[in-house]
C-alpha positions in Angstrom: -78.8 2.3 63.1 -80.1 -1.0 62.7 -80.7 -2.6 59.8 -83.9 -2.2 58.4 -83.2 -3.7 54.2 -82.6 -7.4 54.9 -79.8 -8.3 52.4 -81.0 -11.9 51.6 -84.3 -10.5 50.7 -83.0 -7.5 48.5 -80.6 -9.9 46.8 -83.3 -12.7 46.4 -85.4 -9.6 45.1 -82.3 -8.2 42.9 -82.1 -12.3 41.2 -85.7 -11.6 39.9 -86.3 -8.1 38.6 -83.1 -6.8 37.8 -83.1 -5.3 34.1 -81.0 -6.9 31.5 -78.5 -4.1 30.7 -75.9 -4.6 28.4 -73.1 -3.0 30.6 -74.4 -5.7 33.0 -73.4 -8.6 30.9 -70.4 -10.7 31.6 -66.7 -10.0 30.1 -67.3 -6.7 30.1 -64.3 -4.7 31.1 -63.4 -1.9 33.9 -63.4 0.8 30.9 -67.1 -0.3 29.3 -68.2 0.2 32.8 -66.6 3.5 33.0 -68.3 4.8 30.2 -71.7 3.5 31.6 -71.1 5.5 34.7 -70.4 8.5 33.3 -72.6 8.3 30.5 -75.5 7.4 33.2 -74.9 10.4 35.3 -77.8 13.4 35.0 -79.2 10.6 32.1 -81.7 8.2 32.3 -81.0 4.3 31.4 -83.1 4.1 28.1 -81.4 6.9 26.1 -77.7 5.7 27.3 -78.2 2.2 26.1 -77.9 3.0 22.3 -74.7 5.7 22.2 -73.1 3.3 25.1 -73.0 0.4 22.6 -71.9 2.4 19.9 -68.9 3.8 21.8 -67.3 0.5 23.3 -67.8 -0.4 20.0 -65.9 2.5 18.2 -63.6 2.6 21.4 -63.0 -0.5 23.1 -59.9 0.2 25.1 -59.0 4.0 26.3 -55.6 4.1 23.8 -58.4 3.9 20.9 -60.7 6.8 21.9 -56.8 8.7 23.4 -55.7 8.4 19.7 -59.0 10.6 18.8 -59.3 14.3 19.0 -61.5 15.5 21.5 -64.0 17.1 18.9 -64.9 13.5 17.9 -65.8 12.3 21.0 -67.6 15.2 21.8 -69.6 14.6 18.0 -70.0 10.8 19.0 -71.8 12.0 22.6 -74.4 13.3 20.2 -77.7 15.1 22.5 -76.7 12.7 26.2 -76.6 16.4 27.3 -74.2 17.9 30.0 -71.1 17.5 27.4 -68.1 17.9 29.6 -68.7 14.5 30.3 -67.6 13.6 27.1 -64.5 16.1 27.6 -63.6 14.4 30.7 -64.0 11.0 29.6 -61.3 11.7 26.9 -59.2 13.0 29.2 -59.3 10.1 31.6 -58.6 7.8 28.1 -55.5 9.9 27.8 -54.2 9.1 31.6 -55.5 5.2 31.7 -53.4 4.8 28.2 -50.5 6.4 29.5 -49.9 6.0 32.9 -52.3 2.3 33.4 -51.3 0.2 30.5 -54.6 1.0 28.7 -56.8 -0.7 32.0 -58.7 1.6 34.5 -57.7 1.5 37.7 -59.4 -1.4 40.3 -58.5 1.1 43.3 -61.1 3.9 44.7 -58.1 6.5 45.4 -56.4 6.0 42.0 -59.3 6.5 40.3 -60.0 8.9 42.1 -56.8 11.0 40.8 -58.3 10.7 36.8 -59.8 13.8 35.4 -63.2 14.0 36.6 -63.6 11.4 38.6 -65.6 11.7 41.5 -66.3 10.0 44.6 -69.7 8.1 43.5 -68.0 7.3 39.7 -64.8 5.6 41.6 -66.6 3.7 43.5 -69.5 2.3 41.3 -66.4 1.3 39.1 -64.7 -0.5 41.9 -67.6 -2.3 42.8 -69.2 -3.0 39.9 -66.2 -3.6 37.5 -64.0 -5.0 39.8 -66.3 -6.8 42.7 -64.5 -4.6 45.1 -66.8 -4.2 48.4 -66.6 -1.0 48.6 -70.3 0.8 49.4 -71.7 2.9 46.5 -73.8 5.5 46.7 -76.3 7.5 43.9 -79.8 9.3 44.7 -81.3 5.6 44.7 -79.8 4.5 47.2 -80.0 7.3 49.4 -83.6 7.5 49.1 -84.2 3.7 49.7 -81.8 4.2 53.1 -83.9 7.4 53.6 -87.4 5.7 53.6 -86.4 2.1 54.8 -84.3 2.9 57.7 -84.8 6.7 58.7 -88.4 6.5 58.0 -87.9 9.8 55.6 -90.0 10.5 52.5 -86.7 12.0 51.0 -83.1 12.0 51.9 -81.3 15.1 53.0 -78.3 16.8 51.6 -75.6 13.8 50.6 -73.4 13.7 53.2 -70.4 11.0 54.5 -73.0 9.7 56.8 -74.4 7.8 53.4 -71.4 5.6 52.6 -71.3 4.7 56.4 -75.0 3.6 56.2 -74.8 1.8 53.2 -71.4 0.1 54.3 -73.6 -1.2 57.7 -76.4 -2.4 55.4 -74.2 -4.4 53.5 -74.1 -8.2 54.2 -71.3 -10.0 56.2 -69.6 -13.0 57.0 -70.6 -14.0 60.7 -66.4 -12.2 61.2 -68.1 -9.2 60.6 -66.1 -8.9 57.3 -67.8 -8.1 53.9 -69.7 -10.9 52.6 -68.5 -11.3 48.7 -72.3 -10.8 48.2 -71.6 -7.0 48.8 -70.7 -5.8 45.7 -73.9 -7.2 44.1 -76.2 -6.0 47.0 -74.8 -2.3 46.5 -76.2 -2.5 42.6 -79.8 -4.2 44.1 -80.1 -1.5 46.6 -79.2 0.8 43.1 -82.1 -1.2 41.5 -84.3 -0.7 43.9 -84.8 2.7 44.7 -84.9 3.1 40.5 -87.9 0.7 39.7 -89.5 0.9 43.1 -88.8 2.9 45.6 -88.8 5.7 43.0 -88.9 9.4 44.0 -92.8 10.3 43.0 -94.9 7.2 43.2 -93.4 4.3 45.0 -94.9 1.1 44.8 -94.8 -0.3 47.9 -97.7 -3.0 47.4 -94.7 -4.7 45.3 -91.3 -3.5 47.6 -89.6 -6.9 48.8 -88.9 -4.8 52.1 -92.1 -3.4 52.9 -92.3 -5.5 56.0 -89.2 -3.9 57.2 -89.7 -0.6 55.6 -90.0 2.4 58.6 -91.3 5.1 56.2 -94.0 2.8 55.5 -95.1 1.7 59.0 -95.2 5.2 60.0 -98.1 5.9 57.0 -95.8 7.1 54.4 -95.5 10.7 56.2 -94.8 13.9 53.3 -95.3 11.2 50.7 -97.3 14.1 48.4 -93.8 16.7 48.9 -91.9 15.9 45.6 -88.2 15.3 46.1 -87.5 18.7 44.2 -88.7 20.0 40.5 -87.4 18.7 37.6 -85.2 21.6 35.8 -87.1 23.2 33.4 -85.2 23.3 29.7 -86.5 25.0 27.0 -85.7 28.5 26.9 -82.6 28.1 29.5 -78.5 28.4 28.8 -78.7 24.5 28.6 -80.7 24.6 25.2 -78.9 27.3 23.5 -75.4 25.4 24.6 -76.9 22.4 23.1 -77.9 24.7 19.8 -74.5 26.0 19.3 -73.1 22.2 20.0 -75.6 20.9 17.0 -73.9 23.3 14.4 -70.3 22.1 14.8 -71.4 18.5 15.7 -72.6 18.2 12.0 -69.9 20.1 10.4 -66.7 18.2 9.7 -64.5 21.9 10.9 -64.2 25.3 12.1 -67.3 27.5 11.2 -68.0 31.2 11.0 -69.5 33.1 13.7 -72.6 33.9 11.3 -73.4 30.1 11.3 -73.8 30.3 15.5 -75.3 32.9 15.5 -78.4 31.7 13.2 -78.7 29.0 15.9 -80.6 31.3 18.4 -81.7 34.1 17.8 -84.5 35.0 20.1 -82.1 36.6 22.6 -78.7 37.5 21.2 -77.1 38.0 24.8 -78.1 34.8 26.1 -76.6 33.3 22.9 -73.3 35.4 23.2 -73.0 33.9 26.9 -74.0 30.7 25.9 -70.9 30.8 23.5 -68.9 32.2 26.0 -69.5 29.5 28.6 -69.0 27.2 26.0 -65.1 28.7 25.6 -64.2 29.0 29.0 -65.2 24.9 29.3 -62.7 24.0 26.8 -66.0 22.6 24.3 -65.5 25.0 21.3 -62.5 26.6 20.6 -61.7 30.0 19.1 -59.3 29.6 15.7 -56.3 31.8 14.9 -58.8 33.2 11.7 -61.5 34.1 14.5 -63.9 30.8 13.7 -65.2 28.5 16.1 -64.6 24.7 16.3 -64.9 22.0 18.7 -62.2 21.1 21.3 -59.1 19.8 19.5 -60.1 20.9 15.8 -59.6 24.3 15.6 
């Protein structure tokens, strides 16, 4: 694979048009950035940047949210959706406060070993925290590889072959080692695939790359096939969940079943397994007089 995303030019690009995001600004610290990246995940920028401030705010080092019970943090993640992020979040604040002086980890395989931590979240703390040159890799990326290099409307399934081309797109010194730009190019590449080499309409009139680009010089084939539908959300498991959530979110303790059950009540099964599910992830818990509370306040 040769290079087909010029680094200078992507960087150069990146100096220009990058948005001013507040996890972005200087000082900020190896936890901050944790809870960008998971907050981020499944979520779009513009609804994180509000409940991100607030919580590094409420919680600026992981022994202050640790100290919390989990029910809070869960109120505090408010409607981000996908709330085990929140669960898992407070559990890594348990670990980093215990077993890392109260400072995440700078290393992709320790952090790694915190509670739901994966590959992608490790790494975009490593490099983006840190400076560690590590490549890092999120749908953006892949889809500005995809086009640039492959000449493919979309990527395929992720795959290891991902981090190895991002890691030989990545500038170097004339050693062949990691230039210290590396870090920085991984978050442009990041920024480019999100403002303009976007999944639906691209704008390749404006794409710093579009000289280089092979998806473009082979006329943008399957440009019309959307990358895949956006999930549908009212009427599915995902909004009743979210229901359920609401009523202990804005109650200060356990509540009776009655209360849930006045949530939803267009299809009393789907509520009953939306409850369930809710159990079995550890979000609500069941209290010894049979009421229902959120993790940690039952």
């Amino acid at each position: 694979m040769s290079s087909s995303v010029p680094p200078a030019t992507v960087l150069t690009w990146f100096g220009l048009a990058k948005r001013e995001l507040p996890w972005r600004e200087p000082g900020i610290s190896g936890w901050q950035i944790l809870i960008s990246e998971i907050m981020l995940q499944q979520t779009p920028v513009a609804r994180v940047i509000e409940p991100w401030t607030r919580w590094v705010q409420r919680w600026p080092v992981p022994s202050a949210m640790a100290a919390e019970p989990a029910g809070e943090v869960l109120r505090a993640w408010g409607k981000l959706g996908y709330p085990r992020r929140a669960l898992r979040l407070h559990e890594c604040s348990k670990v980093i406060a215990a077993q890392h002086d109260d400072r995440v980890p700078d290393d992709v395989d320790v952090l790694l070993s915190l509670p739901g931590i994966g590959d992608y979240t490790a790494r975009a703390v490593a490099c983006f925290a840190y400076g560690q040159a590590v490549p890092v890799v999120d749908t953006n990326v892949r889809r500005v590889i995809a086009r640039a290099v492959h000449g493919q409307a979309q990527p395929g399934s992720p795959s290891k072959a991902d981090l190895a081309d991002a890691e030989r797109l990545a500038p170097r010194e004339q050693d062949g080692t990691l230039a210290a730009t590396a870090p920085e190019f991984s978050a442009a590449l990041m920024e480019l695939g999100a403002l303009v080499c976007t999944s639906r309409n691209p704008d390749c009139t404006i794409c710093p790359i579009a000289a280089d680009c092979r998806w473009l010089a082979r006329g943008r084939p399957d440009a019309g096939i959307p990358a895949r539908r956006s999930q549908r959300y009212e009427g599915t498991d995902r909004q009743v969940r979210g229901r359920l959530l609401d009523v202990l979110r804005d109650t200060s303790g356990p509540v009776e079943r009655t209360r849930l059950d006045l949530a939803w009540t267009t299809d009393t099964a789907q509520r009953d397994r939306a409850l369930d599910s809710l159990l079995t992830d550890g979000l609500v818990e069941l209290t010894d007089d049979g009421r229902f509370a959120l993790a940690g306040e039952g």
